[in-house]
C-alpha positions in Angstrom: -7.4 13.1 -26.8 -6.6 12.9 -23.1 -4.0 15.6 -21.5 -1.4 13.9 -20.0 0.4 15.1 -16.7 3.6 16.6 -16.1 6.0 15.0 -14.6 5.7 17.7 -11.0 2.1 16.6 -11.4 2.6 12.6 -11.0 6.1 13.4 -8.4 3.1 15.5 -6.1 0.8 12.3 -6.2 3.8 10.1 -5.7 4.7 12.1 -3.0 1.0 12.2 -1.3 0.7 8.7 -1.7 3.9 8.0 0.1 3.0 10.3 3.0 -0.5 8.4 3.4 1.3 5.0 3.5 4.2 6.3 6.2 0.8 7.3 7.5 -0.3 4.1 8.3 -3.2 5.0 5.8 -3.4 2.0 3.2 -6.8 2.4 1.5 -5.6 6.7 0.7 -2.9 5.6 -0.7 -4.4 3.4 -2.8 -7.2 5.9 -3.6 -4.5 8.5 -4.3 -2.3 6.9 -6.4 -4.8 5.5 -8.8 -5.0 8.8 -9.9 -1.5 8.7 -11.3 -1.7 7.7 -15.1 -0.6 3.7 -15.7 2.3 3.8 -18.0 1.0 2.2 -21.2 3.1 -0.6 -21.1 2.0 -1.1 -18.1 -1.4 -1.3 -19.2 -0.9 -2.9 -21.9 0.8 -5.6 -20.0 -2.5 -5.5 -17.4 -4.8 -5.7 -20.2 -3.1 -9.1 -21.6 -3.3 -10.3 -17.8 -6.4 -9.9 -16.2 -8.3 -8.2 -19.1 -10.1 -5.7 -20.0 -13.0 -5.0 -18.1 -10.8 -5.9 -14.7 -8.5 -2.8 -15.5 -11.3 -0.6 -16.1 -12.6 -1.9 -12.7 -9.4 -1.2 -11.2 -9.9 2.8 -11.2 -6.6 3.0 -12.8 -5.5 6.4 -15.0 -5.4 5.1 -18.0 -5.0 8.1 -19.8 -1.9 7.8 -21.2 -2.0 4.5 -22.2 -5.5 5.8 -24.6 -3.4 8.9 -25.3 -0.4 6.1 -27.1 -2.7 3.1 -28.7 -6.0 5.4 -29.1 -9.5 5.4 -27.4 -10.5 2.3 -28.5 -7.2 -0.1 -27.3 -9.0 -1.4 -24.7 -11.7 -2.4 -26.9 -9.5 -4.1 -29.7 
């Protein structure tokens, strides 16, 4: 099962990301805070959206969102 992150963990990448955007530095922050886990309802609601295979493309952290509806849930 995936670990998720601690809430310092996501404020630090919230907190990078923000500084690359004041930066003027659009594609970092995007890079950066992809790393941040989706919240799954979040994903869910992606999922139902654009599908599947789009939010796998994405890059997104999906971790948490496989950590609440299992490893499979993007499968199903």
């Amino acid at each position: 099962m995936p670990q998720t992150m601690t809430l310092d963990e996501k404020l630090a990448i919230s907190m990078k990301a923000c500084a690359l955007y004041d930066a003027g530095d659009k594609e970092g922050f995007s890079r950066v805070i992809r790393t941040a886990p989706m919240p799954p309802y979040l994903a869910k609601i992606y999922k139902e959206k654009i599908g599947a295979k789009a939010l796998i493309q994405s890059g997104r952290n999906l971790s948490e969102a496989e950590a609440e509806f299992g490893s499979d849930w993007l499968a199903r």
